[in-house]
N, CA, C and O atoms as a GROMACS GRO file, in nm:
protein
  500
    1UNK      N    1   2.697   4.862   7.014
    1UNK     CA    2   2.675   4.983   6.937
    1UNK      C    3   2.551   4.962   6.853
    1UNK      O    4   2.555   4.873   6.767
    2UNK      N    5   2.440   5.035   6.869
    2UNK     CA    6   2.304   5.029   6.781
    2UNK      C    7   2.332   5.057   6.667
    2UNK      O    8   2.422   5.141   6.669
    3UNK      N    9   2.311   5.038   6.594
    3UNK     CA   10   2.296   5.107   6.399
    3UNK      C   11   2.202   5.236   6.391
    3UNK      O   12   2.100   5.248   6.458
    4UNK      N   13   2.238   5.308   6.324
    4UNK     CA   14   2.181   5.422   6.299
    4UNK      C   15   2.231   5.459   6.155
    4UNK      O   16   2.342   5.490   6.112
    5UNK      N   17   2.114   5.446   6.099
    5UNK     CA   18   2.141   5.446   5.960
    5UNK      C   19   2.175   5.609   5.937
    5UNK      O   20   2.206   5.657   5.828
    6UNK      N   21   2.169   5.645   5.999
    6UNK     CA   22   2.189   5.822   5.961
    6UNK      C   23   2.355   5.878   5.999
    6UNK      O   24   2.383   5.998   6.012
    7UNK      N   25   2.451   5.770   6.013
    7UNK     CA   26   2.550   5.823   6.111
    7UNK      C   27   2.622   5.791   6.028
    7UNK      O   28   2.594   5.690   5.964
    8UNK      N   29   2.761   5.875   5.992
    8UNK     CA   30   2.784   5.932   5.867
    8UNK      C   31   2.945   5.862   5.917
    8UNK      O   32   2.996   5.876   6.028
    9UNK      N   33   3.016   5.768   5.776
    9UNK     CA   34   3.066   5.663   5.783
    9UNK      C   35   3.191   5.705   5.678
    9UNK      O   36   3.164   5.707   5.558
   10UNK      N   37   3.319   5.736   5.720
   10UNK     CA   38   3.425   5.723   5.597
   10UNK      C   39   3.488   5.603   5.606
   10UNK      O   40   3.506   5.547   5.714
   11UNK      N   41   3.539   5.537   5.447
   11UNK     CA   42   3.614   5.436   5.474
   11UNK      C   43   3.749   5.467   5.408
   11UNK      O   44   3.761   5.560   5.328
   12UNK      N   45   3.831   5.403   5.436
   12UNK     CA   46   3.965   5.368   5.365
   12UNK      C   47   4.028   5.274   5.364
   12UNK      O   48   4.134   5.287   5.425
   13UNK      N   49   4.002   5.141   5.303
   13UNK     CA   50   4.076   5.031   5.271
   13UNK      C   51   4.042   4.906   5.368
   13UNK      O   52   3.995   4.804   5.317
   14UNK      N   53   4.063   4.912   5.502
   14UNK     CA   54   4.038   4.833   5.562
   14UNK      C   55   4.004   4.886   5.694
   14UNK      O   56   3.964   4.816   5.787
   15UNK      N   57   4.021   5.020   5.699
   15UNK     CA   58   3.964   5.145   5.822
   15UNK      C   59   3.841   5.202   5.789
   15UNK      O   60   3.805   5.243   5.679
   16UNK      N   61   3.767   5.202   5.916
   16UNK     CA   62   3.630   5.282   5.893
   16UNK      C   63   3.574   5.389   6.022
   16UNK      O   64   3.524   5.364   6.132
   17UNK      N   65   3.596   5.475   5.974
   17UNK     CA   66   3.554   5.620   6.093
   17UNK      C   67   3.424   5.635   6.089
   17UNK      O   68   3.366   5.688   5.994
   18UNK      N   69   3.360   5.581   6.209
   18UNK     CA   70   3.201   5.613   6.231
   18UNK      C   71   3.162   5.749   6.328
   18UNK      O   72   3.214   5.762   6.439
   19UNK      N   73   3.087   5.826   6.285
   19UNK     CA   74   3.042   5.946   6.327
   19UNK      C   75   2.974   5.904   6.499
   19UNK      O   76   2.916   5.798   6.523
   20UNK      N   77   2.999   6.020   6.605
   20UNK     CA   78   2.976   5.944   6.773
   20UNK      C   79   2.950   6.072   6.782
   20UNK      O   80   2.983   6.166   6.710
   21UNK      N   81   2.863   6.060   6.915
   21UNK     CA   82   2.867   6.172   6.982
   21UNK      C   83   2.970   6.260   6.997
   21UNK      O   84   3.066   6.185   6.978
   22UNK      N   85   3.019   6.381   7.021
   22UNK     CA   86   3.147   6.471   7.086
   22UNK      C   87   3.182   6.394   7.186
   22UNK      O   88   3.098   6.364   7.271
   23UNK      N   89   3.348   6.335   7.198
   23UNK     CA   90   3.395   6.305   7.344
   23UNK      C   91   3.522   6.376   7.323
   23UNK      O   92   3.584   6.403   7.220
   24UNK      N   93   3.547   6.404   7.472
   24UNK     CA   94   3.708   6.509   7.449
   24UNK      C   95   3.797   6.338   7.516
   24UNK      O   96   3.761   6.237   7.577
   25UNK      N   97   3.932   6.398   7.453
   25UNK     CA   98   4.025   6.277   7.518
   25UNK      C   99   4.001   6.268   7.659
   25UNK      O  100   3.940   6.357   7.717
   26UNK      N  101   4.043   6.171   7.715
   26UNK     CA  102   4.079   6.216   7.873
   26UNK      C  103   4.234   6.342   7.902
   26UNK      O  104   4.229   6.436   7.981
   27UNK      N  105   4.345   6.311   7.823
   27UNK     CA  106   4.426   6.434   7.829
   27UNK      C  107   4.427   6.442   7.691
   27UNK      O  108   4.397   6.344   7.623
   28UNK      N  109   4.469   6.589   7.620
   28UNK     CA  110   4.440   6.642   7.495
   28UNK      C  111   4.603   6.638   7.447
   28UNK      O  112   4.663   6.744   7.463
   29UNK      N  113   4.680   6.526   7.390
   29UNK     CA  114   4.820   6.548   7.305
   29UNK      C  115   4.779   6.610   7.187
   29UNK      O  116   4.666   6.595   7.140
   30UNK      N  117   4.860   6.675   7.140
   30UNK     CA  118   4.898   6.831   7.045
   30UNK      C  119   4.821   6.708   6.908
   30UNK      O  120   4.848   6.590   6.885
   31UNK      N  121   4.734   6.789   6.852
   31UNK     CA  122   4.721   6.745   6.709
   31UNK      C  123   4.806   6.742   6.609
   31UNK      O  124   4.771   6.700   6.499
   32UNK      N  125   4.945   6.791   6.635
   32UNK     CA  126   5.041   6.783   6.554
   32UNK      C  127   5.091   6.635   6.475
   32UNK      O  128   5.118   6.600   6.360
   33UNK      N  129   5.083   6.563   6.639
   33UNK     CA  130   5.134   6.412   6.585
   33UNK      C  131   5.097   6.339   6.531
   33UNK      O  132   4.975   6.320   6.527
   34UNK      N  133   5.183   6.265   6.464
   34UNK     CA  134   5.109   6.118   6.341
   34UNK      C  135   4.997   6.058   6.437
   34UNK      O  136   5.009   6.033   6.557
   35UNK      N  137   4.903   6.042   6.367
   35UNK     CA  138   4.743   5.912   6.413
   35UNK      C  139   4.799   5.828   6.337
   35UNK      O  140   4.812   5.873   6.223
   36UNK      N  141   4.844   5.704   6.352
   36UNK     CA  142   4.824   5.602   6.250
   36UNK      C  143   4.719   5.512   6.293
   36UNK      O  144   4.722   5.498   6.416
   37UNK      N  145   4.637   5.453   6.242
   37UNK     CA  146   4.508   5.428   6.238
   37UNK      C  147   4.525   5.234   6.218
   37UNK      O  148   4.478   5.136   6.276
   38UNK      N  149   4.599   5.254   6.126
   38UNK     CA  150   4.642   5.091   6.096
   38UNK      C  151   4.752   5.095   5.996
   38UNK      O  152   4.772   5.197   5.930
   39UNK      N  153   4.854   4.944   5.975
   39UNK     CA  154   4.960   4.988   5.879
   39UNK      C  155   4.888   4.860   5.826
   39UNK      O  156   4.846   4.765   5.894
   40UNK      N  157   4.882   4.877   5.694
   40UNK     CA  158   4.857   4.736   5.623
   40UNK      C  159   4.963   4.605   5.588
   40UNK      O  160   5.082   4.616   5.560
   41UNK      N  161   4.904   4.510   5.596
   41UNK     CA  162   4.979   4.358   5.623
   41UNK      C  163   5.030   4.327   5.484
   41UNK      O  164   5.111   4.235   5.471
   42UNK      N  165   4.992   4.395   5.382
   42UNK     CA  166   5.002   4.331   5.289
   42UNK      C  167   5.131   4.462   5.194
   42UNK      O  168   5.234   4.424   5.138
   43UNK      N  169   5.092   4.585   5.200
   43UNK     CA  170   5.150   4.651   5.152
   43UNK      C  171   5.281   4.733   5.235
   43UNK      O  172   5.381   4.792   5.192
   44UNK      N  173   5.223   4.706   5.388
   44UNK     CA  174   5.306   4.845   5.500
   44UNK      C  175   5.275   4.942   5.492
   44UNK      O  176   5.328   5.023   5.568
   45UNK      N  177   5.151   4.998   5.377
   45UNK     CA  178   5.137   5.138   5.414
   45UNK      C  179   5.050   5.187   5.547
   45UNK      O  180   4.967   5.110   5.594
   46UNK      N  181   5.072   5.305   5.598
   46UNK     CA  182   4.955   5.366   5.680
   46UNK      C  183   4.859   5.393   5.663
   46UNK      O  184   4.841   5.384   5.542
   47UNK      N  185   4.761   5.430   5.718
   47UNK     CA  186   4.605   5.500   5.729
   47UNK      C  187   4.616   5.601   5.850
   47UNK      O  188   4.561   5.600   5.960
   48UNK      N  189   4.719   5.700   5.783
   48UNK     CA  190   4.711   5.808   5.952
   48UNK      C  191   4.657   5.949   5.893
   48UNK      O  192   4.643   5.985   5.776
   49UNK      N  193   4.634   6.006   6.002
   49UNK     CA  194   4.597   6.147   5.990
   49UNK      C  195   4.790   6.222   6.036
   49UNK      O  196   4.862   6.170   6.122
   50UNK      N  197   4.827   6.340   5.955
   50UNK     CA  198   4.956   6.359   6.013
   50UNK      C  199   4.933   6.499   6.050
   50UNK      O  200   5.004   6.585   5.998
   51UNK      N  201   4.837   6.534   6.141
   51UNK     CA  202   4.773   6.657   6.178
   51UNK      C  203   4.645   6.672   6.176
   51UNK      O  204   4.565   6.618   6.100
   52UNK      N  205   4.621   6.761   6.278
   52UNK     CA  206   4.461   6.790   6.312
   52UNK      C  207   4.414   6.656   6.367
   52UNK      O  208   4.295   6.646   6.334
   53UNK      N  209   4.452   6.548   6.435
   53UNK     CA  210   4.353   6.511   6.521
   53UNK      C  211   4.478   6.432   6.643
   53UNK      O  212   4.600   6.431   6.661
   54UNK      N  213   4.370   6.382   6.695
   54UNK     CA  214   4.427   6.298   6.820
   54UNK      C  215   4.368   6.178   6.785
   54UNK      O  216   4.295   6.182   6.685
   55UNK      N  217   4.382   6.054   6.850
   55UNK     CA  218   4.326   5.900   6.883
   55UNK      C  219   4.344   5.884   7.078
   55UNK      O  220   4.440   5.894   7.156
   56UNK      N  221   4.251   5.866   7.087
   56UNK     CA  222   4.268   5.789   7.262
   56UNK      C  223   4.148   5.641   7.232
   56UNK      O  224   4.067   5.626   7.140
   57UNK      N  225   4.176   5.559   7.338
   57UNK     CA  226   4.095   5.429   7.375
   57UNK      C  227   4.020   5.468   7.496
   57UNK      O  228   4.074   5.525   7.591
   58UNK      N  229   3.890   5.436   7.488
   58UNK     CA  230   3.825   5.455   7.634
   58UNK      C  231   3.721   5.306   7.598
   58UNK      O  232   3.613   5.312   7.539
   59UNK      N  233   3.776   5.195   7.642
   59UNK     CA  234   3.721   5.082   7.659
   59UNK      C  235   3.555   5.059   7.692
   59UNK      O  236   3.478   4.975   7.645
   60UNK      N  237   3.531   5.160   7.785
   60UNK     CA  238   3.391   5.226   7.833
   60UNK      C  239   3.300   5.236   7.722
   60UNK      O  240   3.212   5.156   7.692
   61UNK      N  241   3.342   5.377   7.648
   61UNK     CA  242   3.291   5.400   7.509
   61UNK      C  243   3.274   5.319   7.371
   61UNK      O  244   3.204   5.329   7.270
   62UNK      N  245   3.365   5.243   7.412
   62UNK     CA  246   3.352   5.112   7.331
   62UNK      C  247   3.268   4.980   7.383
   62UNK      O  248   3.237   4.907   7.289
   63UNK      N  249   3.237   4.945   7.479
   63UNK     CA  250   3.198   4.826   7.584
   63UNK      C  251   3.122   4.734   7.467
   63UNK      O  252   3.159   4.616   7.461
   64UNK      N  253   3.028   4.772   7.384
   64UNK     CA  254   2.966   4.697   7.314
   64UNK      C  255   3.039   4.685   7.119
   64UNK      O  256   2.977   4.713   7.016
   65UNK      N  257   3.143   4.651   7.129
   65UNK     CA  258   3.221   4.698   6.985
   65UNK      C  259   3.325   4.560   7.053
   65UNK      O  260   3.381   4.560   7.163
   66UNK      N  261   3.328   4.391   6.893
   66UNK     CA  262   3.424   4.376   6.943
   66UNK      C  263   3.573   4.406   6.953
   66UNK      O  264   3.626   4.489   6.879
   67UNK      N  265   3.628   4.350   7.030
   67UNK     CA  266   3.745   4.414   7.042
   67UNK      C  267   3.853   4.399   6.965
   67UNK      O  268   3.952   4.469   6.991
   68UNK      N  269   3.858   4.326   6.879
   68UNK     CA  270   3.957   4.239   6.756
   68UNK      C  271   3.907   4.344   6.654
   68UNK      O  272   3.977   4.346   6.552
   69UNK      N  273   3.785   4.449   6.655
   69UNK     CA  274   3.728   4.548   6.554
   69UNK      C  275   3.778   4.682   6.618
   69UNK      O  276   3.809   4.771   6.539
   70UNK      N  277   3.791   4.708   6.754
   70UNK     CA  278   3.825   4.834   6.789
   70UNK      C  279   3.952   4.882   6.778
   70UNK      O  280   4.059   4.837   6.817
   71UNK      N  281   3.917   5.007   6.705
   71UNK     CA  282   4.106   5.072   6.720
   71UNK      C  283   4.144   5.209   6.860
   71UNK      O  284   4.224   5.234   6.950
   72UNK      N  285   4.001   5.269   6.781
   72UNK     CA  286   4.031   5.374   6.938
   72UNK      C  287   3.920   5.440   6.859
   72UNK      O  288   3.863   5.404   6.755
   73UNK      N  289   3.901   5.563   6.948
   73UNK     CA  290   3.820   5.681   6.931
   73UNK      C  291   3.908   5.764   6.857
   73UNK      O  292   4.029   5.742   6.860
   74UNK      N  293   3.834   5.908   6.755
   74UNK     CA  294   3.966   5.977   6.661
   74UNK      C  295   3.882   6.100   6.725
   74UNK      O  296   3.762   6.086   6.747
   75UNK      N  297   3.945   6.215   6.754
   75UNK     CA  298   3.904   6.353   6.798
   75UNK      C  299   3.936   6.466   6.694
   75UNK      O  300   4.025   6.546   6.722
   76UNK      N  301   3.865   6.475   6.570
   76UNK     CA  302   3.923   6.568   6.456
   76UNK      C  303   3.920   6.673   6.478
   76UNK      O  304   3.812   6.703   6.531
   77UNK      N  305   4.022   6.799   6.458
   77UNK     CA  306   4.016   6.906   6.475
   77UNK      C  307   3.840   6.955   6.367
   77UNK      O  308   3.791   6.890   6.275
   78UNK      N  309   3.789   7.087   6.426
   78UNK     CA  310   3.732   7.186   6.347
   78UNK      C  311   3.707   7.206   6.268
   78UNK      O  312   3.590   7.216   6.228
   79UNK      N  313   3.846   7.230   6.182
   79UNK     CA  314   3.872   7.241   6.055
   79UNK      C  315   3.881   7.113   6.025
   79UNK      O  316   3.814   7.114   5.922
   80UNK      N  317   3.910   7.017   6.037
   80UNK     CA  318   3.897   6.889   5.951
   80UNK      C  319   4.010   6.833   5.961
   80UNK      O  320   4.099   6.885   6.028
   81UNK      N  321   4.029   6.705   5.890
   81UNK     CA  322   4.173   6.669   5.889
   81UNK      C  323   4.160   6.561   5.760
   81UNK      O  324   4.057   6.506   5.720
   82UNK      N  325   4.307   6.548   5.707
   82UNK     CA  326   4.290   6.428   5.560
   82UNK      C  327   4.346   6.331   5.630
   82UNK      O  328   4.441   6.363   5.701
   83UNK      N  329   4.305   6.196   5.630
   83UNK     CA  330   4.335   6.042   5.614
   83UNK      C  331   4.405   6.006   5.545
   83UNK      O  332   4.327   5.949   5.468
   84UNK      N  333   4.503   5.990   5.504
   84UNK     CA  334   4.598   5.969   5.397
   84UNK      C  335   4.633   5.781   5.396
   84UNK      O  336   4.608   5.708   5.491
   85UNK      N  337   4.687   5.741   5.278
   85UNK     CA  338   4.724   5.582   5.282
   85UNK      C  339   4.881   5.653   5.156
   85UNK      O  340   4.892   5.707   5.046
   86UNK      N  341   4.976   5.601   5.275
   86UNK     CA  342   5.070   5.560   5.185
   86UNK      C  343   5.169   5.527   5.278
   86UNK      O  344   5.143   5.481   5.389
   87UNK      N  345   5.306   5.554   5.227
   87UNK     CA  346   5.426   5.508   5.287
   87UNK      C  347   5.468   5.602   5.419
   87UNK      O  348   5.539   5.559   5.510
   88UNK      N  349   5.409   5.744   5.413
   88UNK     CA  350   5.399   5.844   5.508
   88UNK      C  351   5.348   5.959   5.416
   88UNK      O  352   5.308   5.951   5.300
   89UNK      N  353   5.358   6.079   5.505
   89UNK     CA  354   5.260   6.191   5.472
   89UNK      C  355   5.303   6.236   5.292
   89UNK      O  356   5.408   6.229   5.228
   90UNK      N  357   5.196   6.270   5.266
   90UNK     CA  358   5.140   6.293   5.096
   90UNK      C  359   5.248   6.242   5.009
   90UNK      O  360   5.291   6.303   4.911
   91UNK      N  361   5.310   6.073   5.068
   91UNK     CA  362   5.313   6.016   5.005
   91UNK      C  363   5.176   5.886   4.977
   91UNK      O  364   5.146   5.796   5.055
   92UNK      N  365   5.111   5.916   4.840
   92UNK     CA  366   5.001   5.827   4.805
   92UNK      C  367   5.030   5.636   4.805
   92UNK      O  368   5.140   5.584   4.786
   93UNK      N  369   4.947   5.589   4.822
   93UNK     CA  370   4.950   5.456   4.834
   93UNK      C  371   4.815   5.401   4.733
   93UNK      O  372   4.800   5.446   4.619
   94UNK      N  373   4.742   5.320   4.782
   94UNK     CA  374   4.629   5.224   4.736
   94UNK      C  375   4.487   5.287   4.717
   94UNK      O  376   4.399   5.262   4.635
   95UNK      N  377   4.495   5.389   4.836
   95UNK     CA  378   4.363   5.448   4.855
   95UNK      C  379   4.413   5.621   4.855
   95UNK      O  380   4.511   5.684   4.894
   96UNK      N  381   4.260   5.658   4.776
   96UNK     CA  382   4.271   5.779   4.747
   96UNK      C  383   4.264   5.864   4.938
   96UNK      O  384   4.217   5.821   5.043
   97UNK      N  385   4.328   5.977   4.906
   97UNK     CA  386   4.305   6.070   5.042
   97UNK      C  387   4.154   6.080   5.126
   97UNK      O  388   4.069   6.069   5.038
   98UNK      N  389   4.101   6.093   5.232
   98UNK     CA  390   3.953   6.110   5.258
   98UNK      C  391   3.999   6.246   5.318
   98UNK      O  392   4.105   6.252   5.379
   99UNK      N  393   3.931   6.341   5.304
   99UNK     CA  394   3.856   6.485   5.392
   99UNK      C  395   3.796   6.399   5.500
   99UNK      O  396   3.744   6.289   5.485
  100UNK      N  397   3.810   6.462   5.602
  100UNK     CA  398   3.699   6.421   5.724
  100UNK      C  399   3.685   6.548   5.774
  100UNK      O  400   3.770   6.637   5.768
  101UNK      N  401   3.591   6.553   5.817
  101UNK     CA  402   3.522   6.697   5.885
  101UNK      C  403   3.576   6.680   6.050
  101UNK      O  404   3.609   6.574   6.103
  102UNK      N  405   3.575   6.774   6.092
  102UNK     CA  406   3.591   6.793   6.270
  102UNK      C  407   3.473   6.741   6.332
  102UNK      O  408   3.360   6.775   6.296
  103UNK      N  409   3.500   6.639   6.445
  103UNK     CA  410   3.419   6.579   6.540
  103UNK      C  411   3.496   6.463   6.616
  103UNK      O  412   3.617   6.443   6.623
  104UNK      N  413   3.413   6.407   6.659
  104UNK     CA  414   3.459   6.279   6.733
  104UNK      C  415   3.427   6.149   6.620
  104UNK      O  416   3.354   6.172   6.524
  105UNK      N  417   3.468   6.054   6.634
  105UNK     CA  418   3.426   5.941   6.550
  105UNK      C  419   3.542   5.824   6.644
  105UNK      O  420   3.641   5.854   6.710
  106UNK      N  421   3.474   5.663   6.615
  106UNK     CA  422   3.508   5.569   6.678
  106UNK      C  423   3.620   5.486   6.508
  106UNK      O  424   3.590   5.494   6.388
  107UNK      N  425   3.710   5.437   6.554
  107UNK     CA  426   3.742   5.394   6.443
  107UNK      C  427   3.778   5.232   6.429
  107UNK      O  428   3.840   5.175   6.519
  108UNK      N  429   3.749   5.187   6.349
  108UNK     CA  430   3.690   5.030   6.345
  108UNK      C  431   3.769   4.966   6.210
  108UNK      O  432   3.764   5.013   6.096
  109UNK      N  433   3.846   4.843   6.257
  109UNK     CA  434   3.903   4.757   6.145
  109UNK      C  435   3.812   4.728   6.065
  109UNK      O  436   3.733   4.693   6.152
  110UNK      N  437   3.755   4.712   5.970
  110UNK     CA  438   3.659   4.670   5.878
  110UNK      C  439   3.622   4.526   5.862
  110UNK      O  440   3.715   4.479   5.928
  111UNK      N  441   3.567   4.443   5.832
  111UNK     CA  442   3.516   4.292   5.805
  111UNK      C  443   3.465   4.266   5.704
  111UNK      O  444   3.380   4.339   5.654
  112UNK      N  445   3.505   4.163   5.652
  112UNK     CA  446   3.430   4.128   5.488
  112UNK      C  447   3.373   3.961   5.583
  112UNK      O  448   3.388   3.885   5.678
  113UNK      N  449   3.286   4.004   5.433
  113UNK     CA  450   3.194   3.833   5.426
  113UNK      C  451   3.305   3.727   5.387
  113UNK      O  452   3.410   3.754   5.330
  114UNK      N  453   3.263   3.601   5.428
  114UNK     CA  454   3.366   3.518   5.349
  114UNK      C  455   3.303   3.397   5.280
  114UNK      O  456   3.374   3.298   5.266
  115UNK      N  457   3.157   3.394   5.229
  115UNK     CA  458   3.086   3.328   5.204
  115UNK      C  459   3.067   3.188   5.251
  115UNK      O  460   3.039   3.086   5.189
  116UNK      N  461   3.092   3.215   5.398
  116UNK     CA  462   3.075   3.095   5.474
  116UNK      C  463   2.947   3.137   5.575
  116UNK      O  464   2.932   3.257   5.595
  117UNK      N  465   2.865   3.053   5.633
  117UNK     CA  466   2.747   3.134   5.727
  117UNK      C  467   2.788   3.179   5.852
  117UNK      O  468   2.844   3.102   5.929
  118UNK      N  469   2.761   3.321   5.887
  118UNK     CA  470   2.764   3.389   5.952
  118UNK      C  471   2.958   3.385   6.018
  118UNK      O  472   2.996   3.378   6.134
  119UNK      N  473   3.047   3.393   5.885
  119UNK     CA  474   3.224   3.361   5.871
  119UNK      C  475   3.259   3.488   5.831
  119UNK      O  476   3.237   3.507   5.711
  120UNK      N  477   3.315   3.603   5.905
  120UNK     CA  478   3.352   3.695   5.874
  120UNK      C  479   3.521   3.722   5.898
  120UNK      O  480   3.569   3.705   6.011
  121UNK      N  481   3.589   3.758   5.805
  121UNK     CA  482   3.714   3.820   5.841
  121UNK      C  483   3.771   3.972   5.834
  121UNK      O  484   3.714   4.046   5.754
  122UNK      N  485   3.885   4.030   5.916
  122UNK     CA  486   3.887   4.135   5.913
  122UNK      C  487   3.974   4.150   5.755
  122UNK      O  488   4.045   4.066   5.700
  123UNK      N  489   3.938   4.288   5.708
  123UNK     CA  490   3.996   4.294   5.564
  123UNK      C  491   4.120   4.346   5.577
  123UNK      O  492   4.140   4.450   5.640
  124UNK      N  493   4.228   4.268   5.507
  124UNK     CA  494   4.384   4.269   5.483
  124UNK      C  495   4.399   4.398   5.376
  124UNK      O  496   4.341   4.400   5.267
  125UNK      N  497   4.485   4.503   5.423
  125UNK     CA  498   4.482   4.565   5.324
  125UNK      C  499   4.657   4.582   5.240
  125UNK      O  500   4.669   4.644   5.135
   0.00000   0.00000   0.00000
């Protein structure tokens, strides 16, 4: 995946939704259902969307992303959808709610430095 400093990045805790071209799923399940995105190790809460989007994996679309970082692709409705962190829906947790706008975006475990050279770990949330 190239860097493009212009490509528009939400985070939440230890999840990070990067802005992609439009891809449609390969089949389209109802935006109704829970996305959970990741549950955290430390607390159990979620990082899901509980409406307005989908998640699929297309390994393809990912080919250059490693894979211990990939979660899937997220397909946001139009209208948008909220990211929520807590125990389940608008129950709050650690991290405040994110707005995300409608599009496609790739979604990626996050990595911190660990002040060792070139020692990165994924961040525990």
């Amino acid at each position: 995946m190239t860097y493009d400093a212009n490509r528009t990045v939400y985070a939440q805790g230890d999840v990070l939704l990067l802005a992609v071209p439009n891809v449609n799923p390969p089949h389209q399940p109802a935006m109704s259902a829970p996305v959970i995105l990741a549950e955290g190790e430390v607390t159990g809460h979620r990082h899901a969307f509980y409406g307005g989007a989908v998640m699929f994996r297309d390994d393809a679309l990912a080919h250059d992303i490693p894979t211990e970082l990939y979660i899937g692709h997220v397909k946001v409705a139009d209208a948008g959808a909220v990211l929520e962190h807590g125990p389940g829906p608008g129950q709050r947790g650690d991290h405040d709610p994110v707005r995300v706008p409608g599009g496609t975006y790739i979604a990626l475990r996050q990595r911190e430095y660990t002040g060792r050279e070139a020692d990165f770990q994924t961040v525990e949330d």
